[in-house]
N, C-alpha and C positions, 0 to 999 in steps of 0.2 A: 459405522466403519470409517477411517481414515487412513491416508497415505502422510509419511512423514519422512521427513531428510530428506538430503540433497547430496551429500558424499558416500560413494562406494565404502559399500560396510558400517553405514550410520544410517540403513534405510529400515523403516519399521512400518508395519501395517498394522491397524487395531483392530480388532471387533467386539464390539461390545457382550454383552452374557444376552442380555436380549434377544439378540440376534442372532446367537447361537441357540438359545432357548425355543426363537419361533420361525427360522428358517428350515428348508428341509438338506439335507449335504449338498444336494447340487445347486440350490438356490447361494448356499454360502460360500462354496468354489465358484460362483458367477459373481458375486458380492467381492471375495477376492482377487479375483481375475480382476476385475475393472479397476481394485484399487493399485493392484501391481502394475496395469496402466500408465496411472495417474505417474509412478515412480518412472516407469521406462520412456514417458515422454518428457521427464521433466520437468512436473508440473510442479513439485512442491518446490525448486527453485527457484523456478519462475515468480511463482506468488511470494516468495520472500521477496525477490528481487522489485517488484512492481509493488508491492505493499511499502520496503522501503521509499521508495522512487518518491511514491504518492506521499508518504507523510513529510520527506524533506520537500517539498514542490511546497504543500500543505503550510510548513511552518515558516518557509520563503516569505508565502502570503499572511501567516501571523505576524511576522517579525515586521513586514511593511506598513500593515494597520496599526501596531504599539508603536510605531514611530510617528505615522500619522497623528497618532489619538494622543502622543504625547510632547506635544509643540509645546515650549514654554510660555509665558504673557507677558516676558519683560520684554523691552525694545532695543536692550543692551545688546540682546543674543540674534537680533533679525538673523543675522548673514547664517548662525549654526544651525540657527529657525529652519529657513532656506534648505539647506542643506539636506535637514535631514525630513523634511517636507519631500522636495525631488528625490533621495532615497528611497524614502516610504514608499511613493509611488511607483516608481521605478520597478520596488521589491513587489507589490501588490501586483505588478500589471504583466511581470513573468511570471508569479508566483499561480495568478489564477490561469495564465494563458496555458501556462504547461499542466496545470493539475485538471483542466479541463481537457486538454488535448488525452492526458494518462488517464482518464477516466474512460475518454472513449477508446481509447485503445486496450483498455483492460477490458471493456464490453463486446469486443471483437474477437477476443481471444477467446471468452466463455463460448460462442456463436458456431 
């Protein structure tokens, strides 16, 4: 079973045939009770919102290593070299601080 949406009149709860097949009714009104929970606090918002969060923080820190890992070898470009060296790292070093920060704060919220 899952809870899904996040807008009034776009919320839906699933249950699988499974579960309907091997619960007993009250076990499955307590299966949906918990998952209408999950809707009334919020939850499925949430994790869209934090799942976003995480993968742009995420590709912050990819975008900074493809800069890194892609320095040129001529010596004509030092200064753009430069540049995009201090970028790179820059992007890498918000990129991991916040995605580790949003990791533990998503581990907090499961708790």
């Amino acid at each position: 079973a899952f809870a899904a949406g996040s807008w009034p009149g776009h919320r839906v709860v699933a249950v699988t045939q499974g579960l309907v097949d091997t619960l007993t009714t009250n076990e499955l009104h307590a299966v949906i009770a918990h998952e209408i929970g999950h809707i009334s606090h919020h939850d499925c918002g949430r994790a869209i919102q934090t799942a976003s969060m995480v993968a742009g923080l995420r590709s912050t820190m990819r975008v900074g290593w493809q800069l890194l890992e892609g320095k040129s070898s001529s010596k004509s470009n030092q200064d753009d070299e430069d540049s995009s060296v201090a970028v790179g790292l820059l992007m890498v070093g918000v990129g991991s601080v916040s995605y580790a920060g949003s990791s533990l704060l998503v581990g907090r919220e499961g708790a």
